[in-house]
N, C-alpha and C positions, 0 to 999 in steps of 0.2 A: 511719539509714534507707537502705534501698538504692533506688540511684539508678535511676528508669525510661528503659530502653533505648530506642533512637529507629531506626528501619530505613527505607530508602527501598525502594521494590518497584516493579519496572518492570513498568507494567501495559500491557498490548498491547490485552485486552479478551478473549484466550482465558478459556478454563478450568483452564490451569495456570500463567498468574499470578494470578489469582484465588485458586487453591486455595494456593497457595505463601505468597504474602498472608496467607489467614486461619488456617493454623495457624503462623504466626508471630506473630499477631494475640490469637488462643487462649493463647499463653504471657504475654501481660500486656506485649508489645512495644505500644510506640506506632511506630504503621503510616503511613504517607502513600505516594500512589502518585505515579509519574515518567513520561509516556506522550510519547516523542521524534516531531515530526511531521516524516520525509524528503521531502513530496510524492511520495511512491511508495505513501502507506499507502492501504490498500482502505476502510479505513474514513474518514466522514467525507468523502467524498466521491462515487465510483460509487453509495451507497445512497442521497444527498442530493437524485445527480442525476436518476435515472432515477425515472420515475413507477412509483411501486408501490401495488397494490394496499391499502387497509387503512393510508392514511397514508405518514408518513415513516418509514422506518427510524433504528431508536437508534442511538449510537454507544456499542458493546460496551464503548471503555472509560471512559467516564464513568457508563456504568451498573454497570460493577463496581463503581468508586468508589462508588458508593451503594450499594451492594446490601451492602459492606466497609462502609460506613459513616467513610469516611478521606477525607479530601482528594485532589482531583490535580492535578498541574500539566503542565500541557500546555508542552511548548518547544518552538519552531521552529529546525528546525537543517539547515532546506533548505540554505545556503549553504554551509556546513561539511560538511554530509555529501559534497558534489559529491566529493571526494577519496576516497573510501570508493567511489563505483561506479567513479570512473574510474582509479582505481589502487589497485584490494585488493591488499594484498601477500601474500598468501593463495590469491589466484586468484577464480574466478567456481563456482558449484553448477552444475547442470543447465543453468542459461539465464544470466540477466545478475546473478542474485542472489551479493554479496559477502559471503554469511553470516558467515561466519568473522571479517572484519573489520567488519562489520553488529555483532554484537554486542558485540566486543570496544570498538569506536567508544561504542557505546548506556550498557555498562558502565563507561566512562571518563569518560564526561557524567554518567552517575549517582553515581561517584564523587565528582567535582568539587563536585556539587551537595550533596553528604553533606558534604564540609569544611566549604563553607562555610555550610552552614546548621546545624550542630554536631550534625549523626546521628553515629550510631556504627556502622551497617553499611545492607549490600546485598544483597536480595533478587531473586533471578530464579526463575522457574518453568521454567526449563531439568530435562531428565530424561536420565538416561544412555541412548543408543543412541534415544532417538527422532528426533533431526536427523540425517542425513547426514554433514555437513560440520563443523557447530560443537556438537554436543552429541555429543561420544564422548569418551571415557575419556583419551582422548590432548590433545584438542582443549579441554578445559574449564579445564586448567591455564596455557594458553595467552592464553585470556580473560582469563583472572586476571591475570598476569603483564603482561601489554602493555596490561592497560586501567588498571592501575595499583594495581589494589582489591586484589588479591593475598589475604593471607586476610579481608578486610572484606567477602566475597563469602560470601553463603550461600545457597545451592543447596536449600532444604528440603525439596523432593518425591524427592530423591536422598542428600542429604549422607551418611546412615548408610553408603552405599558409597564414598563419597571421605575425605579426609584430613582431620581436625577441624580448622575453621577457629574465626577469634579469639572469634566469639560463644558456639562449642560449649565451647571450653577455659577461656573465664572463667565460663562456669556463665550465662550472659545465655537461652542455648536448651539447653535438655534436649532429646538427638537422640533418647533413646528413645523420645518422643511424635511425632519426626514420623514420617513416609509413607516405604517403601523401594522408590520407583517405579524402572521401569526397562525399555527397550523400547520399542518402536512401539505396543502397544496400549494402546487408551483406556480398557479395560474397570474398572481399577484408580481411574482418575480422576472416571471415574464414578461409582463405588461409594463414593468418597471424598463427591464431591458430593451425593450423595442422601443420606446421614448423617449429613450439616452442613445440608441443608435446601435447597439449593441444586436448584430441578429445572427452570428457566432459565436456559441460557447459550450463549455462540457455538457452534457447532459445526464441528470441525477441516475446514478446506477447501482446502487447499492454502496455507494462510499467508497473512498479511496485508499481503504483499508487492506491489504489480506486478511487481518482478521476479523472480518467483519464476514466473511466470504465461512461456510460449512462446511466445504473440503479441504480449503485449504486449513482449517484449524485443524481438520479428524488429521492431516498429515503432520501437523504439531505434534500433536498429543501425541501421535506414534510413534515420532520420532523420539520423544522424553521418555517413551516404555520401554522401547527397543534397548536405551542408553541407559538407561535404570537411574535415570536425574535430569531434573529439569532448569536445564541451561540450553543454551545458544550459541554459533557464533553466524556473521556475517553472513560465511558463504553459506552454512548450514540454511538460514529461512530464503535466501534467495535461491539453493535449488528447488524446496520447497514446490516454488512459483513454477517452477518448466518441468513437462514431462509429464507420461502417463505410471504414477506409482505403483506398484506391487511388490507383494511382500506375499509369496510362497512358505515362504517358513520364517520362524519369530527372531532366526540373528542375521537374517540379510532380506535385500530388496533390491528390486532391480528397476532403474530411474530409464523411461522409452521414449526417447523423443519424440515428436507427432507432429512434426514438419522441418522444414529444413531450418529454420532459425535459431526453433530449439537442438537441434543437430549440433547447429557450427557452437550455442551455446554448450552446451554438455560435453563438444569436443574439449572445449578448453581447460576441463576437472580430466583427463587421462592421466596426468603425472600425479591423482590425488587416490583415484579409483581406477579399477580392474575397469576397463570397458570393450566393448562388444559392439562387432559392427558387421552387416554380412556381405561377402563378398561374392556368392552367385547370385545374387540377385540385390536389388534397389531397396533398401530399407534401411532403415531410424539405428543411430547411435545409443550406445545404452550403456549406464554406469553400471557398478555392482557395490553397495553399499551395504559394508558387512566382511563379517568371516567366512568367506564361501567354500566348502568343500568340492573335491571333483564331481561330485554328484551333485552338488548345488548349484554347478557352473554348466554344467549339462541340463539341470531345471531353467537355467537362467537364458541360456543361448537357445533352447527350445523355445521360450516365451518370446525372444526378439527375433525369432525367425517367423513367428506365430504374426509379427506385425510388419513382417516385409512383403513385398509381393512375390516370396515366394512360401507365404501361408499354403498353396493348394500342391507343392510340389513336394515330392518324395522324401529328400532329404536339401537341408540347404546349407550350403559354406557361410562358416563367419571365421573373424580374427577377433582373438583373444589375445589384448595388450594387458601386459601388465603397469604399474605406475614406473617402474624401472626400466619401460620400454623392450622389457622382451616380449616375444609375440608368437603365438600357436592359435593353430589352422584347428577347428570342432568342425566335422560334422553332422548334422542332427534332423532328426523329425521334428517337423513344426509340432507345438501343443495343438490339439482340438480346442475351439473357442469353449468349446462345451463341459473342457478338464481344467478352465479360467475360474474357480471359485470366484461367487462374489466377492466375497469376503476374503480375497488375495489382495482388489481394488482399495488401498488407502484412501 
């Protein structure tokens, strides 16, 4: 009897690990997907928080998994990844993003995770020349190499243009059946997907990264200035994600919610931070992150009165909770949009 093959497929929640996925799937591979959670990922949380229209938004990859009909296993690898942003050895892409060492890291856990659950390879939706940084002809041997999987890596939506890895040479995958993608455009992947029945799926937005994203890193970086060291934790890059930043002056910032999602979120840091909320009028919860003076707290309740609707009115009521839950009444003149420095904007 020949023995059924086992692949582990890191599923993100695009459309090309999905598609990578099923025609690996398609050849009688037994599939299970691997989806690694850095506290940086866009999914599963910005879609959670923010109030959207028509419910809550899915999480793209637990919907693959169903849609594949495989398993996944979700791993948390916030604490282990922290070495991966703060020292790629590879370098950083456009903004704070460690691609290069992003994946080779993601491939090494799925490796690990293949041993010891007795798979016999690895699956990515990686395509020749569609990444910048870590999916080019130079760069994907790289991966392989330093994440440990070496040929236990297969590439299905490219392989036919790389070097036969161990699945293609023992006859486990026939590469003439898959896909010889290659390039930036989607047009192929789609055509792929509408084929196979597929006419639901994420669609490509700049990657599922925050740090892939140039605001959200310049809120990084200030964050590491403000602290005078460049470390993390949890909660630190997921407030990051919510809320409109400012930083009036260099030892505090004041975090403004800009809808109610992010409200009921940032409600839930009050026993962490000072926060501010107004009470003659409808407007956005707001943290204070820092050592704020009484004058800094009078800058700070000006600014979040500045973004309630009662921006055009005389003076406006807020409560000032402390994290001890004691609580005093400001009242204040909204800031002038016009007294907003740019350069307050993180």
């Amino acid at each position: 009897m020949t023995t059924k093959r086992k692949a582990v497929a890191l599923i993100s929640g695009g459309l090309d690990s999905m598609l990578a996925a099923k025609v690996v799937l398609d050849q009688g591979v037994h599939v299970e997907g691997i989806n690694f959670f850095t506290g940086f990922c866009v999914e599963g949380h910005t879609h959670a928080v923010r109030k959207k229209k028509g419910g809550a938004r899915r999480n793209n990859a637990l919907w693959v998994a169903e849609q594949l009909g495989t398993k996944l296993h979700i791993i948390d690898v916030v604490q282990d990844y922290k070495n991966v942003v703060l020292n790629p050895s590879h370098g950083y892409g456009a903004n704070m993003n460690p691609c290069l060492d992003c994946k080779g890291f993601m491939v090494g856990r799925a490796y690990q995770w293949m041993l010891d659950n007795e798979f016999d390879f690895i699956i990515t939706g990686e395509v020749i020349g569609q990444r910048p940084m870590s999916q080019r002809r130079d760069t994907m041997p790289v991966i392989a190499r330093e994440s440990g999987a070496f040929d236990r890596l297969l590439r299905p939506l490219c392989a036919r243009a790389l070097h036969p890895t161990l699945p293609q040479r023992e006859g486990w995958i026939d590469v003439a059946k898959l896909p010889g993608f290659g390039g930036r455009s989607r047009k192929p992947q789609i055509a792929l997907a509408e084929s196979l029945g597929f006419d639901d799926y994420a669609q490509p937005a700049g990657g599922c990264c925050f740090l892939t994203n140039s605001a959200y890193s310049s809120k990084l970086q200030d964050l590491w200035s403000a602290r005078g060291e460049r470390d993390y934790e949890l909660d630190d890059i997921m407030l990051l994600k919510v809320g409109r930043h400012l930083r009036p002056r260099p030892h505090f910032k004041v975090i403004i919610g800009r809808e109610e999602g992010e409200n009921r979120f940032l409600r839930g840091y009050r026993h962490e931070f000072v926060s501010l909320s107004p009470t003659s009028h409808r407007g956005p919860t707001a943290l204070v992150d820092g050592g704020a003076s009484p004058d800094d707290m009078e800058l700070a309740a000006q600014l979040v009165a500045r973004y309630s609707q009662g921006r055009d009115a005389e003076r406006v009521a807020l409560e000032m909770t402390t994290p001890e839950g004691e609580t005093r009444e400001l009242h204040v003149s909204p800031i002038a949009p016009d007294d907003v420095p740019v350069e307050w904007h993180v």
